[in-house]
N, C-alpha and C positions, 0 to 999 in steps of 0.2 A: 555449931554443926548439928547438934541434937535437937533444935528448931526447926529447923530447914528439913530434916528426916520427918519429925512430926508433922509438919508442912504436907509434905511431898514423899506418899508412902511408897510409893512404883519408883521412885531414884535410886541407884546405886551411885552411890559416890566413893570412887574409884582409889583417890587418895587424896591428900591434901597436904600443905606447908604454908609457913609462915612466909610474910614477904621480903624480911630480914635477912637476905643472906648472900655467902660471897663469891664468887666467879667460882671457884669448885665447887661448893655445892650445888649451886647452877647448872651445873655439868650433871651431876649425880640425879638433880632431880629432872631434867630433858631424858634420863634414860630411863627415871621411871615412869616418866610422862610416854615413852616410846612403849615400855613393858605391858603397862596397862593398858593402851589403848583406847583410851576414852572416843568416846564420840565426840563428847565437849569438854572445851578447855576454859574454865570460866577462872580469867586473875583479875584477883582484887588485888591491887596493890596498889590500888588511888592512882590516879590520875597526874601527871603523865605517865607514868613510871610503867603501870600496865602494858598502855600502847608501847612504847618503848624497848621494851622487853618482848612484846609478842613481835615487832618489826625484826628487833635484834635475833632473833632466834625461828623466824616465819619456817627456813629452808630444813629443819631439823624437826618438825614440829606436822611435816606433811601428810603423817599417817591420820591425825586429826580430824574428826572432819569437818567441826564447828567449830573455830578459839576467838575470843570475844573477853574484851574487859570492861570490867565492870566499876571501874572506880569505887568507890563506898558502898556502891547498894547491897553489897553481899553482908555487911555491919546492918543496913536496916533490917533485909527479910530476914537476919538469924536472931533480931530483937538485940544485936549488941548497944547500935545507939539509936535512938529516936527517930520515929520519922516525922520527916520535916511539917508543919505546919501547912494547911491548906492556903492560906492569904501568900506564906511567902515564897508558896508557889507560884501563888497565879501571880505575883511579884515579877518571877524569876530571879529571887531572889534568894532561891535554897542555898547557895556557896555562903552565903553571906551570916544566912542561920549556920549553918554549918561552923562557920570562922569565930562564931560566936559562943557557940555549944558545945563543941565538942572536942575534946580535951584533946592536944598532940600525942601518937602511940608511942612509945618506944621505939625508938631508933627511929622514928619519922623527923625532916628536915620541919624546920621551924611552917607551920602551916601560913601562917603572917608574911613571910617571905615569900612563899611560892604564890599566897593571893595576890600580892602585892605587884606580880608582876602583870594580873592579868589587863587593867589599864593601859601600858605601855603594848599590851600583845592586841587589844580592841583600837589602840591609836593606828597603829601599823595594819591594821588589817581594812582599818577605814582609809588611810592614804594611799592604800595597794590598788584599793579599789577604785 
């Protein structure tokens, strides 16, 4: 977080949490998300999870006025992990650096597993079409 301040002098960052946590705290933290009032509500909590959570929770969350997830990027601009390689970009190949480099967090589900599904989710989304 002390990157991202050194970054970005004119931000107030309102509050902040881990993404670890259980259906009560959940609670506790949508009322702090209500208290403070952010303009923007930026979760990182990797992909899918983010969206998921911001779908799960849209109707309580209205006083908002921008909420938007951001998968990993909040890890690169705060310098926690690398940013990805220019080639395995122009690849489109960043998930795969990623799968490669960078270590599973605590309490994250096996990263291996959830890439693993994205093949079967590119087959299905080619047959749909």
């Amino acid at each position: 977080m002390e990157e991202i301040q050194n970054k970005y002098h004119n931000l107030t960052i309102a509050g902040r949490h881990h993404g670890f946590f259980s259906e009560e705290e959940g609670a506790s933290i949508i009322q702090e998300i209500k208290r403070t009032k952010p303009d923007f509500l930026i979760v990182a909590m990797g992909a899918p999870y983010s969206d998921k959570w911001i779908y799960k929770h849209k109707s309580k969350l209205s006083d908002v006025k921008v909420v938007f997830g951001v998968g990993g990027s909040l890890d690169v601009i705060a310098g926690k992990v690398p940013e990805t390689p220019a080639l395995w970009k122009k690849l489109n190949l960043e998930w795969l650096h990623r799968l490669l480099t960078v270590p599973v967090s605590k309490g994250e589900k096996s990263r291996w597993r959830r890439q693993a599904a994205l093949p079967k989710f590119i087959y299905r989304a080619i047959i749909k079409r």
